[in-house]
C-alpha positions as CSV (number, residue, x, y, z in Angstrom):
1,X,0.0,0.0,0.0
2,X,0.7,3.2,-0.5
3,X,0.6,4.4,3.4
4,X,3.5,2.6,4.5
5,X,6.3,3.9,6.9
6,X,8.8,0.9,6.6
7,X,12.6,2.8,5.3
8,X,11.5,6.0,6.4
9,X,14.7,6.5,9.0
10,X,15.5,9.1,11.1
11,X,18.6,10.5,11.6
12,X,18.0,13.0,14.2
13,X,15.8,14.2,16.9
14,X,14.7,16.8,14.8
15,X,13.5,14.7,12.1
16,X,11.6,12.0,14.4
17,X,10.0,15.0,16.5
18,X,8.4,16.4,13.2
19,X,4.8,18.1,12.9
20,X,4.3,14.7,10.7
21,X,7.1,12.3,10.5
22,X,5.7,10.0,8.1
23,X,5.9,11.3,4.3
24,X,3.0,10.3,3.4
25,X,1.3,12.5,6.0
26,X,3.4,15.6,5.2
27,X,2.3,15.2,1.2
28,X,-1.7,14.5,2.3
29,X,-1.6,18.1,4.4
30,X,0.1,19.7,1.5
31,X,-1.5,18.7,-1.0
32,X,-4.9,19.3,1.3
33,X,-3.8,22.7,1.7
34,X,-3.0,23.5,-2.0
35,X,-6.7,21.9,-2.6
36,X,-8.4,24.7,-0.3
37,X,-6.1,27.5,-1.6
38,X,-6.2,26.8,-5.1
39,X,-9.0,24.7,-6.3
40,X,-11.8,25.7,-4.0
41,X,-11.5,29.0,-4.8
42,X,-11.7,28.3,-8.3
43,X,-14.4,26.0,-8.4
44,X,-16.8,26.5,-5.3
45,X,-20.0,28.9,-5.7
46,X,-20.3,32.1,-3.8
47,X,-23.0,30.1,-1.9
48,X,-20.8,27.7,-1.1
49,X,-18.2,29.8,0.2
50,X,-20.5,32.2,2.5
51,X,-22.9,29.8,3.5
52,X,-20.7,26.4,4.0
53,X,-17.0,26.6,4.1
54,X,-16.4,29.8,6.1
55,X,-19.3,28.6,8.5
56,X,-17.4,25.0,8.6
57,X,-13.9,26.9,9.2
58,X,-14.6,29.5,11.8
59,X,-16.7,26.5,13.6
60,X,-13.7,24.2,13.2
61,X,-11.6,26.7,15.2
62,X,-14.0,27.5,18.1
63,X,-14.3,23.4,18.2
64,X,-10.5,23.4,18.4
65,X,-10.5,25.8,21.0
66,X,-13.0,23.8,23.2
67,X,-11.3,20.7,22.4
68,X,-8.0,22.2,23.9
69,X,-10.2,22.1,27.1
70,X,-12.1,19.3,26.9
71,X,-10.6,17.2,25.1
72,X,-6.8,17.7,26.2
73,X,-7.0,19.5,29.8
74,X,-10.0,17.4,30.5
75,X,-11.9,20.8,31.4
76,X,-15.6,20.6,30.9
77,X,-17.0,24.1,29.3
78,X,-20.6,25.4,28.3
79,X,-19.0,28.8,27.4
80,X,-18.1,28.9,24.3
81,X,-20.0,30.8,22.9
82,X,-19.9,33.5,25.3
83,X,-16.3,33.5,24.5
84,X,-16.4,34.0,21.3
85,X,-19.2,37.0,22.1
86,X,-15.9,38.6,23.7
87,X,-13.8,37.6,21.2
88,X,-15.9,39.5,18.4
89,X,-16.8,42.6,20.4
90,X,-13.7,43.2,21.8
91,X,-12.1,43.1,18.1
92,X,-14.9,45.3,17.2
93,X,-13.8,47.8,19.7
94,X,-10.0,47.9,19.3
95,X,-11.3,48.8,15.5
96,X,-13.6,51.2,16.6
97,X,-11.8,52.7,19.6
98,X,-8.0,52.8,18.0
99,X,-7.3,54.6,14.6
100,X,-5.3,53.1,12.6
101,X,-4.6,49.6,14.5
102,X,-4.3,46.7,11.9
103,X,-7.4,43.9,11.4
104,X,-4.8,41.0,12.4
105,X,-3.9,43.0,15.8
106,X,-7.3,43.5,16.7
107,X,-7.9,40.0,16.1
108,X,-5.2,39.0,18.4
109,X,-6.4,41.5,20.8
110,X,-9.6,40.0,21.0
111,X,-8.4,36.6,21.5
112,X,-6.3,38.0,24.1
113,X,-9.1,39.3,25.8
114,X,-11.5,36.4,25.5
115,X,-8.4,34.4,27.1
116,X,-8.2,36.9,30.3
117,X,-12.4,36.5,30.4
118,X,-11.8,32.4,30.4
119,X,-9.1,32.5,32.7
120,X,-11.5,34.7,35.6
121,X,-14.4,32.2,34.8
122,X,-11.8,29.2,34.7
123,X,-10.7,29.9,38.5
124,X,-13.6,27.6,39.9
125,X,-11.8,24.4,38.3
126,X,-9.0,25.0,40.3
127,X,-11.9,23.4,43.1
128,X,-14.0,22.0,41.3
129,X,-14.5,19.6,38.3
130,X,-16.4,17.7,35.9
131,X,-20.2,18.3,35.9
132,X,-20.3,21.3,38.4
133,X,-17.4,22.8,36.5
134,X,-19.5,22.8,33.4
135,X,-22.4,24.3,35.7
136,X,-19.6,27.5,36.9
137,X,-18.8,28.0,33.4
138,X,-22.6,27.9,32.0
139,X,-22.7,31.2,34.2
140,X,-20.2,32.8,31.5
141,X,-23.0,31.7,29.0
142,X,-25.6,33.9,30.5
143,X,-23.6,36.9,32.3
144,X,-21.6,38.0,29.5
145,X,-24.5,38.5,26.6
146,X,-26.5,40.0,29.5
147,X,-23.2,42.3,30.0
148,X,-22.6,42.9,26.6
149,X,-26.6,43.8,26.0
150,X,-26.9,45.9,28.7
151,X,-23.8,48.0,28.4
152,X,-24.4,49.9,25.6
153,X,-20.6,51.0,25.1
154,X,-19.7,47.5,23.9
155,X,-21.9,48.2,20.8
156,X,-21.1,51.8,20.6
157,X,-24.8,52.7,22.3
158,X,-26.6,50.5,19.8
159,X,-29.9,50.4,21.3
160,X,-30.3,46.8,20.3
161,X,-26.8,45.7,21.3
162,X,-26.1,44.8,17.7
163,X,-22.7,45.6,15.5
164,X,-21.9,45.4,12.0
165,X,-18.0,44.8,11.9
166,X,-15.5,46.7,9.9
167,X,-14.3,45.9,7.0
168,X,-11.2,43.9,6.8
169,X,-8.2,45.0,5.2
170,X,-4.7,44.1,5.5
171,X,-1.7,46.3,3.8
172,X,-4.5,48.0,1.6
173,X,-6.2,44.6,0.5
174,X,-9.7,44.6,0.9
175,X,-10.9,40.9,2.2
176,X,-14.8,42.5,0.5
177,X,-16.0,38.9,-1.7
178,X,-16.7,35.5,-0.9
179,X,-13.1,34.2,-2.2
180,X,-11.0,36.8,-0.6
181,X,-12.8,36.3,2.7
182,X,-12.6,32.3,2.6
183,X,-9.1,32.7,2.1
184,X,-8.8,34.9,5.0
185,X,-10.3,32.9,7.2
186,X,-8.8,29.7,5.7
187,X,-5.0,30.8,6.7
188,X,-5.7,32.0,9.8
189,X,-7.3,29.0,10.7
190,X,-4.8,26.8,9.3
191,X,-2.2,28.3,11.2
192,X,-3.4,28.2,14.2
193,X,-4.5,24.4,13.9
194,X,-1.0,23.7,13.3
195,X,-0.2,25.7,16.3
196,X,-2.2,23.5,17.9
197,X,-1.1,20.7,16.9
198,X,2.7,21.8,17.8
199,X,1.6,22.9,21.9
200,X,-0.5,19.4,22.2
201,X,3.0,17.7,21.6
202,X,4.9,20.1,23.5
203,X,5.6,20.4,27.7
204,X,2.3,22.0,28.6
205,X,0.4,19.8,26.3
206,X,1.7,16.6,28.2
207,X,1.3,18.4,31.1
208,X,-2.6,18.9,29.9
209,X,-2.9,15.2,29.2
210,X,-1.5,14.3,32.7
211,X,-4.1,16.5,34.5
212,X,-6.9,15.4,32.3
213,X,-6.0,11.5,33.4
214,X,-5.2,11.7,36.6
215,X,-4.7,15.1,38.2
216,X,-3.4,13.7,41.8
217,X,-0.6,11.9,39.9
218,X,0.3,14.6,37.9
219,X,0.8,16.7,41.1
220,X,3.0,14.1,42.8
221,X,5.4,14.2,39.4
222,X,6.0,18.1,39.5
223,X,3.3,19.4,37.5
224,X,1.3,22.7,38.5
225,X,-2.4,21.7,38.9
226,X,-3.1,25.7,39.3
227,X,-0.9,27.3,36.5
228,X,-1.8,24.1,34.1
229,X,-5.4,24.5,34.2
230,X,-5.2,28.4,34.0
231,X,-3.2,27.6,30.7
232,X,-5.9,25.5,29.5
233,X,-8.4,27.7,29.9
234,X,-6.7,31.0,28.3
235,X,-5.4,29.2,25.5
236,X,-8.9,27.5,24.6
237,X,-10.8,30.6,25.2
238,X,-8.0,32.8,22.9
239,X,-8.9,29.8,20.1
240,X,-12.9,30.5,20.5
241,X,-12.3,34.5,20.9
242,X,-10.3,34.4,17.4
243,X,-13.5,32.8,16.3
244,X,-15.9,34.5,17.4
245,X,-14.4,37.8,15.7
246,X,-13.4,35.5,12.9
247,X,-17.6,34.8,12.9
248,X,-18.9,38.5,12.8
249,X,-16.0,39.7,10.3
250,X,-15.9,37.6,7.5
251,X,-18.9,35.3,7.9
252,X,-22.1,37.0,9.2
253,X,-21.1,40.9,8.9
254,X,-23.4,41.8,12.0
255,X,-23.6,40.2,15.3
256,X,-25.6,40.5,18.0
257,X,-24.9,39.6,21.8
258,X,-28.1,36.8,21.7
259,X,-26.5,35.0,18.8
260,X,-24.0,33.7,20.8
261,X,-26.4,31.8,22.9
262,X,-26.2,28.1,24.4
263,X,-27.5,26.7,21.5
264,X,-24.2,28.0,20.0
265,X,-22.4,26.3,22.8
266,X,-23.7,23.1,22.5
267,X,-23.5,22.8,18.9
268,X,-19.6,23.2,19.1
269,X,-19.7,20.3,22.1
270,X,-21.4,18.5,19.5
271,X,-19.0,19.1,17.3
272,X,-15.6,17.4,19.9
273,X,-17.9,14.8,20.9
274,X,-18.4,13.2,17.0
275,X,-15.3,14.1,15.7
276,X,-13.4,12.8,18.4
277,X,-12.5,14.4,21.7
278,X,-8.8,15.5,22.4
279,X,-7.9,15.4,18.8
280,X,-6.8,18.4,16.6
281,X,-8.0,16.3,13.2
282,X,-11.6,15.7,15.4
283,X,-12.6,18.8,15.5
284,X,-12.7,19.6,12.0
285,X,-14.4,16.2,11.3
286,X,-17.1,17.4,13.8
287,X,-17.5,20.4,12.6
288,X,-17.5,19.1,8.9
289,X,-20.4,16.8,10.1
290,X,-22.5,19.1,12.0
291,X,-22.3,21.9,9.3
292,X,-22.7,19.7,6.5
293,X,-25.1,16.9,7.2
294,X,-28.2,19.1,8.1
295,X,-27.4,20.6,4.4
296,X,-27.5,17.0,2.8
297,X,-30.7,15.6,4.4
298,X,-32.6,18.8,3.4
299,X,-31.4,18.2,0.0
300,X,-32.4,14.6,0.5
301,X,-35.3,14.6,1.9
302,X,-36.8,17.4,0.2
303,X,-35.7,15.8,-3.1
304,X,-37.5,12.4,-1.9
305,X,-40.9,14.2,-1.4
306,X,-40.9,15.5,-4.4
307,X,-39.7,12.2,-6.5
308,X,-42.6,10.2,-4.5
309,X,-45.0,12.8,-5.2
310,X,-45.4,13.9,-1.9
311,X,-47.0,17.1,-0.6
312,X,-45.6,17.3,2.9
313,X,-46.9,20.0,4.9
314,X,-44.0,23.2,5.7
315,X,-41.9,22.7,8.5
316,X,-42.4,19.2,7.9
317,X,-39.1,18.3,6.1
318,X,-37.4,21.0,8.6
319,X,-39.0,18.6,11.6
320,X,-37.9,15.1,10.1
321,X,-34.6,16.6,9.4
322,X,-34.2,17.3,13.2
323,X,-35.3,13.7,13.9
324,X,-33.0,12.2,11.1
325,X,-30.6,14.5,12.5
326,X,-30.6,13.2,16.3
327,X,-30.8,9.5,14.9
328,X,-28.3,9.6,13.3
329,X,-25.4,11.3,16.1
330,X,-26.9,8.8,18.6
331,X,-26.2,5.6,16.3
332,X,-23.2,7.2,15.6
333,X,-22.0,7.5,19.2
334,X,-23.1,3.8,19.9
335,X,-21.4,2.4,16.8
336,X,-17.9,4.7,17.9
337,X,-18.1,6.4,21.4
338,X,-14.5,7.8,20.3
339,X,-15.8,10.1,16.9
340,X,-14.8,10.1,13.9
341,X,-11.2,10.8,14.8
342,X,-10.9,6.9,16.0
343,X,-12.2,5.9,12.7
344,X,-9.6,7.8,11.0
345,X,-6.8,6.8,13.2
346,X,-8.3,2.7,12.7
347,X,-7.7,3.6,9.1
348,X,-4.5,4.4,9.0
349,X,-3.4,2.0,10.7
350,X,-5.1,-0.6,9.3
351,X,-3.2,0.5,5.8
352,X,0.1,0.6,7.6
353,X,0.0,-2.8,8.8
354,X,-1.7,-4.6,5.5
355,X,-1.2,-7.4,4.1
356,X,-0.6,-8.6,7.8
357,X,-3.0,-9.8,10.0
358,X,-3.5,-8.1,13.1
């Protein structure tokens, strides 16, 4: 087969310690990459574009944030949303408030922000964990749209608490159509999975892992409980702040403090739980699942009524969809509690071992 890593030796630390030390890895991710920058562009629809893939990539990243968490730290959150209400607004502000200051810097601003806000709600779990964790940071998910509503400077005295976000432009480039805006939000997000990916590997990702498995232990071998969870929580809520400005820039325009809501929150805990939690790869599998598979069984089922000759009354495809839709993520987490992640991982390993039996 073609996925084998049998002569590929190492002749260093620095070549076994690579991002992807198997060839065939390093070629997929490129060549994935060059797809998204070159082809999609090319070929995908404006629809496409504004209503799927920069959807799909800005949820991607606020599932990568909360899989940091959850998934790595072994943090449970209901916040992210909230976090990525900071995230936007406070990028909105540093625009709005400081002439002159570049797009990317208020982006990075309002992640920075978003981290300090996660931090202050992430003291609790230096007590508590697990379910009543989850229930200390569900208070982030209704204080901080309250906050943000009632406040009227957040939105620049918007009586409605909504903002419409500034265009973005970098060195005099205008990020203004579908394509320029995908690709926007395309690199950023790239680079900061494969940031990601780099920290999960590095000290304070191990340090993460050994918190999330057994914190006691951890303590006993030297590891900060405190300082490691604190971590955790400003680095995930940094990922989902990016986001959530990444969410009212390029893909929606105008945001208002009620469309981050828990319904927002629990769709990105969706997204962990299918694709596979504490997995970088996971979270865009989730996210590619939850964004696109409510897309494909309207098409389906919408098609099917009208190939059986069917008159269904409105709202009922909408309604079935839902119920398809629920079906089909329980039978999915019966069949392969570990997400689609696992799947993937089975996979490849599978082709790295064949034609032996195992």
């Amino acid at each position: 087969m073609l996925y084998r890593e049998s002569g590929q030796f190492k002749t260093s630390y620095a070549a076994d310690q690579q991002l992807f030390p198997i060839l065939q890895d390093r070629i997929g991710v490129l060549t994935l990459l060059a797809v998204a920058l070159v082809a999609v562009p090319l070929l995908a629809s404006d629809y496409w574009l504004t209503a799927i893939l920069i959807p799909f990539l800005v949820f991607a990243l606020a599932a990568l944030g909360l899989n940091i968490l959850t998934g790595y730290a072994g943090q449970l959150s209901l916040g992210t949303a909230a976090f990525m209400a900071v995230g936007a607004f406070a990028a909105y502000n540093f625009q709005l408030r400081i002439p002159g200051i570049p797009i990317l810097v208020s982006f990075a601003l309002g992640g920075l922000t978003s981290a300090a806000v996660g931090v202050l709600f992430g003291l609790p779990s230096l007590r508590i964990k697990g379910f009543y964790l989850a229930v200390a940071t569900l208070a982030a998910q209704f204080f901080i749209p309250w906050l943000l509503v009632k406040v009227s400077w957040f939105s620049n005295n918007s009586s409605s608490g909504v903002i419409t976000a500034q265009p973005v432009e970098i060195l005099g480039f205008v990020f203004d159509t579908p394509v320029r805006k995908y690709l926007f939000v395309l690199v950023v997000v790239a680079v900061m999975a494969l940031a990601a990916k780099n920290m999960v590997r590095s000290a304070i990702g191990r340090a993460w892992m050994a918190v999330r498995d057994m914190d006691v232990a951890a303590e006993v071998i030297g590891i900060r409980i405190m300082q490691t969870k604190l971590i955790a929580f400003a680095v995930s809520s940094f990922y989902c702040g990016v986001a959530g400005a990444l969410y009212a820039y390029a893909y929606l325009g105008s945001v208002e403090p009620d469309g981050f809501n828990l319904d927002l929150s629990f769709r990105i805990l969706f997204m962990i739980i299918i694709g596979g939690v504490g997995s970088i790869m996971g979270s865009f599998l989730g996210a590619a699942f939850i964004t696109l598979l409510p897309i494909f069984l309207d098409i389906v089922l919408t098609d099917g009524a009208i190939w059986l000759g069917l008159n269904l009354p409105s709202g009922t495809t909408s309604m079935a969809q839902l119920v398809v839709f629920g079906a089909l993520i329980i039978f999915f987490l019966i069949v392969e509690p570990l997400g689609l992640a696992r799947l993937w991982q089975i996979a490849k390993e599978k082709l790295r071992l064949w034609p032996f039996p195992h």
